[in-house]
N, C-alpha and C positions, 0 to 999 in steps of 0.2 A: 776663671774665664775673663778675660780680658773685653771690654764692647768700647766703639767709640760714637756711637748713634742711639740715642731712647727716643722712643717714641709712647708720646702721652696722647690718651683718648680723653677729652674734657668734654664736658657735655655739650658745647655747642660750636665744637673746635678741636683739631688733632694741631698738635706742637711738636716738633722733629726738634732732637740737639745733637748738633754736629760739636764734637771734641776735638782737641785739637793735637791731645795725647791720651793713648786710650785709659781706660778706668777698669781697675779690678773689682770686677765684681763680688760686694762684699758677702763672705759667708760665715755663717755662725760655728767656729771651731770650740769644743770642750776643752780644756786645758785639764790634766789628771795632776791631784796632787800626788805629792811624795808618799809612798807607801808606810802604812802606820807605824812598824819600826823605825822608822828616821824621821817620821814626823818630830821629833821631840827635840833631835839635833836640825830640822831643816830650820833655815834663817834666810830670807826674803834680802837678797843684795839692797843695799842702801841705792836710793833713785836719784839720780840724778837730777843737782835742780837743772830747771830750763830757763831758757835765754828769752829777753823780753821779746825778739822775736816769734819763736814758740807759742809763746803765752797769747802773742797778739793772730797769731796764725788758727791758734785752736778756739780764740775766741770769733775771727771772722768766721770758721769754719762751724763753729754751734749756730750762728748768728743765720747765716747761708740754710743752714738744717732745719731750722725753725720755720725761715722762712718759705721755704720749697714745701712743708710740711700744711701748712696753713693756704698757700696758695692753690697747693693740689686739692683741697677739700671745696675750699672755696670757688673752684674754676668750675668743681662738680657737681655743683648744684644749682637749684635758680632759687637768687633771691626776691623776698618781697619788701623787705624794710633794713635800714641802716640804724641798729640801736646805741644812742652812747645812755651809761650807768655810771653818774656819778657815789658818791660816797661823803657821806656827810659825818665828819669826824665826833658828831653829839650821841650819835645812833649807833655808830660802828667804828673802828679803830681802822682808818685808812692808810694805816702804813704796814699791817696785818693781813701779808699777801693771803695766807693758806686759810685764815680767818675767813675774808673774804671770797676765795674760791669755794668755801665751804657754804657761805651764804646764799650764793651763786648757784650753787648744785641744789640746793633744798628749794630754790624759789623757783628754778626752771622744772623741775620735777613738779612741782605745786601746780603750776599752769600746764602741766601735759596732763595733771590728773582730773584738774577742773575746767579747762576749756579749750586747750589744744592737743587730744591725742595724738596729732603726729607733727608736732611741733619740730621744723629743724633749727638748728643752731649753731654760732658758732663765735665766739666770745674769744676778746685778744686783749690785754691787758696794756694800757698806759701809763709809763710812769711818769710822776710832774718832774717841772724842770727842779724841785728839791732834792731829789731822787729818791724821795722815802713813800711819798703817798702815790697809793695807785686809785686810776679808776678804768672804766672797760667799753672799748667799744664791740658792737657785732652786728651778724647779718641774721636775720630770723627768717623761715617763711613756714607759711602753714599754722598760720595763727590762730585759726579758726574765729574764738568768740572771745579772745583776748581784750579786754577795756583797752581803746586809746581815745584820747580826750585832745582835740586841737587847742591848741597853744594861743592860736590868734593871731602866729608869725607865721613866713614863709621865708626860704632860703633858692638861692639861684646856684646853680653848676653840680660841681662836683659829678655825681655819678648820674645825674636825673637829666636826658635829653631827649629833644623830639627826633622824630626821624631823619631830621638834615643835621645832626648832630651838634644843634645850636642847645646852649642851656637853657632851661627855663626855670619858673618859681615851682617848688612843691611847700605844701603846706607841712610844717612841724607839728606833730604830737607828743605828749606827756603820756606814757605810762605809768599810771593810778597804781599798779599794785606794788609798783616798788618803791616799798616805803625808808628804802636806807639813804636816798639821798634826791637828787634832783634826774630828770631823764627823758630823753628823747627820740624821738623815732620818725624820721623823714621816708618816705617811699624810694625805692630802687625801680627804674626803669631799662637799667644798664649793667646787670650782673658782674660782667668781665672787665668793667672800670672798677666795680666796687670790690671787686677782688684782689687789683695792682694796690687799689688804696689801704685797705684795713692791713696788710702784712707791713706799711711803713712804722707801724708803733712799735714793731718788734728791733729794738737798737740792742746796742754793744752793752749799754748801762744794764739793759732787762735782762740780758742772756747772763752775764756774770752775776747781778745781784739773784736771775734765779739758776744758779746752776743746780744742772740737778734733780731740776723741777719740771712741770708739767707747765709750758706757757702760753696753753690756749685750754679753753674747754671747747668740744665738739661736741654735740647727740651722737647716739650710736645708730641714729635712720640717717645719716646724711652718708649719701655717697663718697664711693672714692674712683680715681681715674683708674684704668688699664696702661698699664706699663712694659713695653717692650723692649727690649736694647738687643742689639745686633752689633757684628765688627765686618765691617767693607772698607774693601783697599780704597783708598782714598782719591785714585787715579780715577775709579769708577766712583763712587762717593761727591767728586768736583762734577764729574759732568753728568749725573745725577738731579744735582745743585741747579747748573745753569739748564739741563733742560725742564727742567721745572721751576724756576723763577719766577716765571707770570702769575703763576696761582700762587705765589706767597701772599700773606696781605699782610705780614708784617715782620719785620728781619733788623736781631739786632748784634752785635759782634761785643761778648764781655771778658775784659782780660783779669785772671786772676792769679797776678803775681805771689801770693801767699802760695798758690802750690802750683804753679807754674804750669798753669793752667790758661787755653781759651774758649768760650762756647759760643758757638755759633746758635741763635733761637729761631726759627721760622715757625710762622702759625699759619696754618692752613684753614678757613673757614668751611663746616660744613654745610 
């Protein structure tokens, strides 16, 4: 099935993508092997290597997956707080991704048993400019009775605004029970900025050194959007477009030359 329109349900907002060539809708096909008598003579054609184009194509396009992947979680839910978790190389071996994620899952588990039964989450990993040591930023809500301890700083902008969409101070907190490094937790006032932001940590360096891998941790209580695609002639599809303009509130045009590709994004508030 071919579609050249999805439409995503996020929680406080429907996004329409207008394509610009339609997309096969991907489906999961079996492949049978060779039957057991030949198994023994079948031999796998030698692969082809590929051209640094390729390579750089299948890397924007994990890159692209990752990120679509994190921001549909994140658009679907509300958060309460912005956590970064550093990693302190005396305590834990900060170049030890799957170490790390391993620590990661025992201590958010730890706090859903002792003070946040519905604790959501959602954890994205950043690499330093070394490229070896990671540490983690995410969104949490549903803390319940989780320790936070003010710092005695506060921080202006980013995702924290008043109603006339001017920034203001939020106060910074230290959370106490993570004991493997240093860690902080400002308040979210602005969900759907804090959601454009946390997917930037996800770069070209993290996709290839994790290929393979799993590069975000989510809860399994956290929402996910509704996803519809459709295919409309595009004659009806343009004047679609322009007579519903006015209720856009925001519209962006992205060219993706790796597959020869354009999307159109409108976000409709509900």
């Amino acid at each position: 099935m071919l579609y050249n329109v999805k439409k995503i349900e996020y929680l406080d907002s429907t996004q329409v993508r207008v394509y610009g060539r339609p997309v096969q809708l991907k489906t999961r096909v079996k492949v049978k092997e060779p039957a057991s008598p030949l198994k023994s003579n079948y031999k796998k054609a030698p692969e082809t290597p590929r051209t640094e184009k390729q390579i750089q194509h299948s890397l924007h396009t994990s890159v692209n997956r990752t990120v679509n992947q994190i921001y549909a979680i994140s658009r679907s839910n509300k958060w309460e707080y912005f956590v970064t978790l550093t990693i302190d190389p005396k305590k834990l071996d900060n170049t030890d991704f799957n170490l790390i994620s391993e620590k990661l899952n025992i201590w958010t588990n730890n706090i859903k048993k002792r003070y946040a039964p519905d604790l959501k989450y959602l954890l994205v990993p950043e690499l330093h400019k070394d490229k070896s040591k990671w540490h983690f930023h995410g969104l949490f809500s549903n803390i319940g009775t989780l320790p936070l301890e003010f710092s005695g700083k506060v921080c202006v902008g980013k995702f924290v605004y008043d109603y006339v969409r001017k920034p203001y101070a939020t106060k910074i907190y230290n959370l106490p029970l993570w004991k493997y490094g240093f860690s902080t937790a400002t308040k979210v006032r602005d969900s759907s900025h804090a959601s454009s932001y946390i997917t930037k940590y996800i770069t070209k360096d993290v996709s290839r050194i994790l290929a393979n891998q799993h590069r975000y941790l989510a809860s399994q209580n956290t929402e996910r959007p509704v996803e519809k695609v459709y295919h409309i002639d595009y004659d009806i599809l343009q004047y679609a477009m322009e007579k519903h303009l006015e209720q856009v509130d925001y519209i962006s045009n992205v060219k993706m030359p790796f597959a020869n590709q354009q999307i159109t994004y409108m976000e409709f508030n509900k």
